[in-house]
C-alpha positions in Angstrom: 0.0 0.0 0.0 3.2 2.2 0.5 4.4 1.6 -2.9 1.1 4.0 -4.4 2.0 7.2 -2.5 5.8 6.6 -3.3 4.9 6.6 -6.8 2.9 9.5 -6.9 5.7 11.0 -5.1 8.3 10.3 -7.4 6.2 11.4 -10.5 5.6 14.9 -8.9 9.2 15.4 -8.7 10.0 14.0 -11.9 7.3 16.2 -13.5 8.6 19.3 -12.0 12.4 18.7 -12.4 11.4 18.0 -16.3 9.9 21.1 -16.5 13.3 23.4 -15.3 15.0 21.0 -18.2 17.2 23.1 -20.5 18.4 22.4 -24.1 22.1 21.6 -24.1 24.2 23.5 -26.8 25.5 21.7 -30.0 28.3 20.6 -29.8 30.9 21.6 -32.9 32.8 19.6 -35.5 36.1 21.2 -35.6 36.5 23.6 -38.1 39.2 22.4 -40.6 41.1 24.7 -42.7 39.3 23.5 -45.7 35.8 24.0 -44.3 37.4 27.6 -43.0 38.8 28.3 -46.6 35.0 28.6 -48.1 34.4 31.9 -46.6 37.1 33.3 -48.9 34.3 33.9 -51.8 31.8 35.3 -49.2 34.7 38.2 -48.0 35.6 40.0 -50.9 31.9 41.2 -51.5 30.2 41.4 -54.8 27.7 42.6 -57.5 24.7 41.1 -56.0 21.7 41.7 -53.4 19.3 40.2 -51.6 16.5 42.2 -50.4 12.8 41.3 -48.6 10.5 41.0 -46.1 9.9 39.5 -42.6 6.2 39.0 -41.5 4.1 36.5 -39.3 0.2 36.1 -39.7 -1.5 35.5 -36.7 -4.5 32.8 -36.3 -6.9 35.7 -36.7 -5.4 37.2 -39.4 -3.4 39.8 -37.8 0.5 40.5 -39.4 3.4 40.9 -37.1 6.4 42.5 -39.4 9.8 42.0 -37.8 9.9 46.0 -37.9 13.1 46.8 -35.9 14.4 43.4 -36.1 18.0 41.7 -36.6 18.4 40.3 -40.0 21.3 38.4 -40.7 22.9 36.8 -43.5 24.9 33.9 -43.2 26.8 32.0 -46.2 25.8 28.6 -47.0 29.2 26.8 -46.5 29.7 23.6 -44.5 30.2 25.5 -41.4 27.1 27.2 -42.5 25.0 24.3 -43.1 26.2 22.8 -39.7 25.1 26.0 -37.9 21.8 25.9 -39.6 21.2 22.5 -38.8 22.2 22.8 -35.2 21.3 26.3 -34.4 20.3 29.1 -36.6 16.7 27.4 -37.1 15.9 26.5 -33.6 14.8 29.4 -31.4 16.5 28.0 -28.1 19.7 28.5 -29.7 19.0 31.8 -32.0 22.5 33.6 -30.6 24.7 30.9 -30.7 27.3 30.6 -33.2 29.6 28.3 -34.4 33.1 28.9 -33.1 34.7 29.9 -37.0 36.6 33.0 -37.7 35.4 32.7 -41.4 31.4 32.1 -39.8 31.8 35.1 -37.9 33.9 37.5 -40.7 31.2 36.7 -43.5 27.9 37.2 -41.3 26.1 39.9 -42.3 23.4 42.0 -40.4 21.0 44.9 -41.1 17.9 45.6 -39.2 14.7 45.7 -40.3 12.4 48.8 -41.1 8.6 49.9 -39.7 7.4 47.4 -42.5 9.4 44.3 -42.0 11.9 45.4 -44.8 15.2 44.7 -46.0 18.1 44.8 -47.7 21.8 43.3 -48.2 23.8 45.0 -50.9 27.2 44.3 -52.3 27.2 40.1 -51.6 28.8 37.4 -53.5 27.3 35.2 -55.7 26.1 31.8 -53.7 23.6 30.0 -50.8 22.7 32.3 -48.3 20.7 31.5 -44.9 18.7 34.5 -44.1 16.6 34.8 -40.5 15.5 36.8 -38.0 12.6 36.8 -35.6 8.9 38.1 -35.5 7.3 38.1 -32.0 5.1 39.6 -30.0 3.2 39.2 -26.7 -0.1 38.6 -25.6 -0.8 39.6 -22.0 -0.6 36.4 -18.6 -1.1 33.4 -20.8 2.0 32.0 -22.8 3.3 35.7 -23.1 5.7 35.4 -26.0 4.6 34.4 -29.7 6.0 34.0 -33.1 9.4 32.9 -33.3 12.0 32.6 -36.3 11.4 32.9 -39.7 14.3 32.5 -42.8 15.1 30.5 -45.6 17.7 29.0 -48.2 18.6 31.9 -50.4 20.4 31.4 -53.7 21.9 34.5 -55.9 23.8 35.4 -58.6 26.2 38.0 -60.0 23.9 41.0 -60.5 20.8 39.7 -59.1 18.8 41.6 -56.5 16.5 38.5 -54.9 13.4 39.5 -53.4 12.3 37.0 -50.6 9.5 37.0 -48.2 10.3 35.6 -44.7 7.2 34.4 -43.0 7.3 30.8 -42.5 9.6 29.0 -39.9 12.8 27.6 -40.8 13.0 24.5 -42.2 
């Protein structure tokens, strides 16, 4: 009869130390030179742009723009690809980086206007990640809403892209 209250016991505790539970960071592949030696394309700038905008519809039909936002611009390398896959999509991790001089050098950032707008000029042909966040509150219950939006970007020499960021990362 002891073994029913013990129970309940331990799934109370369990229950409540579940909920202080926080996501561990990724963990890194070392950056090899090679890997660090794709970044050289992304440096030396270019003839092409990539500009947009960042919005989130609401269930009733409301739009939240990302208007003052962080929008940044990250080349599609490995390293790239490694951070997308481990951070840059998942809000938990949204300001982690991988720990690459070339990552770091070759990000790009501009902020978004009143409308959700933006613009990076003067990029080298190639993959891009582009991302930022569109959030907003709602007063007592589950306060913050919204979350990350980007994509997969791909441009040429000369092109301006237009994109429109409303849809979490995939």
């Amino acid at each position: 009869m002891k073994y029913p209250a013990i129970l309940t016991v331990l799934i109370v505790v369990l229950m409540s130390i579940s909920g202080c539970a926080t996501v561990p960071p990724p963990q890194w592949n070392m950056s090899l030179e090679a890997a660090e030696a794709e970044y050289a394309q992304f440096l030396k700038g270019g003839t092409a742009s990539i500009s947009g905008q960042a919005f989130l519809t609401q269930q009733n039909g409301g739009v939240v723009k990302a208007a003052g936002r962080t929008v940044t611009l990250d080349p599609a390398t490995s390293i790239g690809d490694e951070w997308w896959g481990k951070a840059g999509k998942f809000w938990v991790h949204r300001g982690l980086t991988p720990p690459s001089q070339g990552f770091n050098k070759a990000r790009r950032t501009t902020t978004a206007d009143a409308d959700g707008k933006f613009k990076f000029q003067d990029i080298s042909a190639g993959r891009y990640y582009v991302r930022t966040e569109v959030t907003w509150e709602i007063g007592g219950y589950n306060p913050t809403q919204g979350g990350l939006v980007g994509q997969v970007v791909e441009v040429k020499d000369t092109q301006n892209k237009e994109v429109i960021l409303n849809a979490y990362p995939q």
